[in-house]
Structure formats: structure tokens, C-alpha cells
C-alpha positions as CSV (number, residue, x, y, z in Angstrom):
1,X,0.7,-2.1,14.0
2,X,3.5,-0.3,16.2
3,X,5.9,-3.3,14.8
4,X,5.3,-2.5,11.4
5,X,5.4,0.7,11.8
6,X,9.0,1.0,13.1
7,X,10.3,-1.4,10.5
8,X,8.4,1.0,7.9
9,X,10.1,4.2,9.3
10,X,13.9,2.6,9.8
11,X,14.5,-0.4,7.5
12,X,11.5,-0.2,4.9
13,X,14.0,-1.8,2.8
14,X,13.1,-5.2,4.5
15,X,10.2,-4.8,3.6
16,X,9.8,-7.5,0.3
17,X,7.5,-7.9,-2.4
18,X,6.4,-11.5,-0.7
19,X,4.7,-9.0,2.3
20,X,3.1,-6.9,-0.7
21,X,1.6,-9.3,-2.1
22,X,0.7,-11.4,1.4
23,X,-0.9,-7.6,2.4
24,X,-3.2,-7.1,-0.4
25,X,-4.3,-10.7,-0.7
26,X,-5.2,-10.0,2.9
27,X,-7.0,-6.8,2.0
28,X,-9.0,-8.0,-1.0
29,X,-10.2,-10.8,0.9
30,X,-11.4,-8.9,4.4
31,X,-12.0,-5.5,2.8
32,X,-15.4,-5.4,3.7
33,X,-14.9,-5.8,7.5
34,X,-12.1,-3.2,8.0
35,X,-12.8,0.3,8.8
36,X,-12.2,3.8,7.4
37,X,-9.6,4.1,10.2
38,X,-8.2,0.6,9.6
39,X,-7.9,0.9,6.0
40,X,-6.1,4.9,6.9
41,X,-3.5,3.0,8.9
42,X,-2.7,0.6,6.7
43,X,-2.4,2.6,4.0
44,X,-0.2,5.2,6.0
45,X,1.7,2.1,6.6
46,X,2.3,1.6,3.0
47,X,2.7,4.4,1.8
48,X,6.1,4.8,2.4
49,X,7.3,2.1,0.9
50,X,5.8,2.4,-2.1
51,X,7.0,5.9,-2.8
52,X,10.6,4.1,-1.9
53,X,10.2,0.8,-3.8
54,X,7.2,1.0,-5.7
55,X,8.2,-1.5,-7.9
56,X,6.7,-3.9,-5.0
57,X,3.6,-3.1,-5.9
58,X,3.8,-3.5,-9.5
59,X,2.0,-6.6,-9.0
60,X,-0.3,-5.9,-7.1
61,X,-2.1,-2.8,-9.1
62,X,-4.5,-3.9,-10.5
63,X,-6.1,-5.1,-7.0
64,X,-5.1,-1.7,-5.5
65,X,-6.8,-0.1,-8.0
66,X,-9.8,-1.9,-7.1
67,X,-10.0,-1.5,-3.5
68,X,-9.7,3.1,-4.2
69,X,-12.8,2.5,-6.7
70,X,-14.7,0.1,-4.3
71,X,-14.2,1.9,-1.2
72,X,-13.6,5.6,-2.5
73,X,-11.3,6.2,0.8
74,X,-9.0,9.2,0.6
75,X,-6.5,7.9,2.2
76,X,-6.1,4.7,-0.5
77,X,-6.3,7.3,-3.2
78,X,-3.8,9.5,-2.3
79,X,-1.5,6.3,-1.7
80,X,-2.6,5.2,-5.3
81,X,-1.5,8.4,-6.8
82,X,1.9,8.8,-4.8
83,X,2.3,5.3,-6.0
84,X,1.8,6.2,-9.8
85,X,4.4,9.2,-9.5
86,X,7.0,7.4,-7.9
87,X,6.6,4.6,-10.2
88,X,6.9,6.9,-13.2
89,X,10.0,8.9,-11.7
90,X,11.7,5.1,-11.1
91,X,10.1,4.3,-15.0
92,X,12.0,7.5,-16.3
């Protein structure tokens, strides 16, 4: 997790939509064996790039969506709703 979270914080701009997508396939499929603090760090992880490029994601919401109403975490629902505002400032 250190990795990704050094190319997060200095070059989140490698970051491409092909390790979105590969990330939240992961999710959905082992969502029910990670834990609050788990879910936290990823989600602090990716929360960064999405208020950068959150056109990554745009794929990907409907899923993302899914996992804040199945696991009612805070931490994915305040990434869901920094996503939607930085989407709508890129939209505008």
C-alpha cells in the first residue's frame, strides 16, 4: 500500500483508467472480506485521484455507488461525494 501511495501523492497522473477499473473489479468481487480499515485505505488512496481525474471513474460509478449503499462506510461516502463535485466542476 506504501507503493501506491507514493505514486498517488507524486505522479497520480500515471494513474490510468485500466487500474480504475482493475481496482473496483477487485472491490466488488472481495468486498465482503475487507475491513472497515481496509476499505478506509483504499479509499484514501483513491480519493485523490478522483478529485484530480475523475473522469476515471466515470465508468465505474455505478459499482461505486453500490459498494457506499452496501457497506454504509464513511470513508467511501465522502470519496463518492468529493467524486460527484469534482466531476461536476470538470462537467461545467
Amino acid at each position: 500500500m506504501f507503493l501506491l501511495q507514493t505514486i498517488e501523492k507524486y505522479h497520480s497522473e500515471i494513474i490510468s483508467s485500466i487500474y480504475i477499473d482493475y481496482i473496483f473489479t477487485s472491490i466488488s468481487t472481495i468486498k465482503s472480506e475487507l475491513n472497515d480499515v481496509e476499505l478506509y485505505s483504499l479509499f484514501q488512496f483513491l480519493a485523490p485521484i478522483g478529485s484530480v481525474q475523475p473522469n476515471l471513474f466515470d465508468k465505474d460509478q455505478q459499482v461505486l455507488i453500490c459498494i457506499t449503499t452496501e457497506t454504509q462506510n464513511m470513508s467511501i461516502f465522502s470519496y463518492l461525494q468529493q467524486y460527484f463535485i469534482s466531476s461536476t466542476k470538470n462537467s461545467a
